[in-house]
C-alpha positions in Angstrom: -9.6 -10.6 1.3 -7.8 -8.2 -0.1 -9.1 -4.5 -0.5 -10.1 -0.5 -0.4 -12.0 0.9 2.1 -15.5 0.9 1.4 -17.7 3.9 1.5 -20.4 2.0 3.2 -23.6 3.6 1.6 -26.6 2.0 2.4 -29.3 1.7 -0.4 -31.3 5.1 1.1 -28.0 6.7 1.4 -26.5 5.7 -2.2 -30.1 7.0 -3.4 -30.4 10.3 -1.3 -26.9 11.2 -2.9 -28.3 10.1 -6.5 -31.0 12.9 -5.5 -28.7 15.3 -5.3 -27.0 15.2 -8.9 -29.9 16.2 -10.1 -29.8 19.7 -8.4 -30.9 21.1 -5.0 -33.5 19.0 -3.3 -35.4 19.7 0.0 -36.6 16.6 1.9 -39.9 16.1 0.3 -37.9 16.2 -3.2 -35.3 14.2 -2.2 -38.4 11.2 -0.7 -40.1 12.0 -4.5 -37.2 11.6 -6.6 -36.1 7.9 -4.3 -39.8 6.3 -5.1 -39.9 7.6 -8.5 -36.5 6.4 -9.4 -37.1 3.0 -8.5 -40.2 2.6 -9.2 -41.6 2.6 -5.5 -39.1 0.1 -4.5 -37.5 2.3 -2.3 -38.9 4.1 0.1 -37.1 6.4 2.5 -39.1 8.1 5.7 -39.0 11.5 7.1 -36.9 10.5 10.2 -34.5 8.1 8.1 -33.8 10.9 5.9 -33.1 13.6 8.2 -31.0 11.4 10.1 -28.8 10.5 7.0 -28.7 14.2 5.6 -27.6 15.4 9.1 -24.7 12.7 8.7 -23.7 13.8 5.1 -24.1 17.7 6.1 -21.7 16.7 9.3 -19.4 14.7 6.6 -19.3 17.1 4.3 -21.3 15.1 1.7 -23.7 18.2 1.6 -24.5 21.5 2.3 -27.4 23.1 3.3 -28.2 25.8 0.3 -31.4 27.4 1.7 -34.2 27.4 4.8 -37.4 29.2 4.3 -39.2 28.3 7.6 -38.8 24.7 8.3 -37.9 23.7 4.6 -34.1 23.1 4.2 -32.5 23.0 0.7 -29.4 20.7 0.0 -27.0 20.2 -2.4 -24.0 17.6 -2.8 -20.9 18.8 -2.8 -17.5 18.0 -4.4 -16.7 14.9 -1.6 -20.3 13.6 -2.0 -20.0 13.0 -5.4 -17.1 11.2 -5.0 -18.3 9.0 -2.2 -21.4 8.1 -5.1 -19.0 7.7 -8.2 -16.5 5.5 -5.7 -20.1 3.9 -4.5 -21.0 2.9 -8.3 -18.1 1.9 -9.0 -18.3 -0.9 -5.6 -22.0 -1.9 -7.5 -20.6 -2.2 -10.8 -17.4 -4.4 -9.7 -20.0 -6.6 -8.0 -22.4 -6.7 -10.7 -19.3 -8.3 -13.3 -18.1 -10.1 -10.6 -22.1 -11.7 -10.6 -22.2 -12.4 -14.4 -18.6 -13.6 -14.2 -19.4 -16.4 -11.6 -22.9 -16.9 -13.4 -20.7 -18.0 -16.3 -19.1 -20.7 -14.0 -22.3 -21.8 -12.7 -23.2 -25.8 -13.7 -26.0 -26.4 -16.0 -28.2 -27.0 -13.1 -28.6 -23.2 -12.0 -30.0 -20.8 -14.1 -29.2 -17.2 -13.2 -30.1 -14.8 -16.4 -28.0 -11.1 -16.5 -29.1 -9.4 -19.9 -28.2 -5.7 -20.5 -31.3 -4.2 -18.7 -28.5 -4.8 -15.8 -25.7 -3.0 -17.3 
């Protein structure tokens, strides 16, 4: 098949650079703002986190904004949102590539998209 390169974000990373649009996070922020966005469905843990913000900080998805002691502030910068707005755009191909194929599906299979999906 045919295609771009894919950013490759896992579901903590695509969510730990969601975090960040919302401003400047430290860890315990960015693990909050995860479980509260999705309802507790996600859940990312202290050493998954710092492993993915020390590989964002290395690609230059982040930057590290602040440290007072052992707490260390983040914020995404110009190439991270890119790499989530090229991310959402990869969902959002796949979700209308999901309700186009759930149009072709036989009578037999029931597979219900309504807008709470858009």
């Amino acid at each position: 098949m045919a295609g771009r390169e894919r950013s490759g974000l896992t579901e903590p990373m695509f969510y730990i650079l969601m975090a960040f649009l919302f401003g400047e996070k430290c860890g315990i922020e960015v693990m909050d703002f995860i479980y509260n966005c999705s309802d507790g469905r996600v859940t990312v843990w202290p050493g998954t986190l710092y492993t993915i913000l020390g590989k964002f900080e290395g690609q230059g998805l982040i930057r590290e904004t602040a440290v007072k002691g052992r707490k260390r502030t983040y914020a995404i910068t110009d190439k991270g949102r890119v790499v989530y707005e090229d991310e959402l755009l990869r969902l959002r191909s796949c979700l209308d590539d999901a309700r186009q194929a759930a149009g072709q599906v036989t009578a037999d299979v029931e597979l219900d998209f309504d807008e709470r999906d858009a």
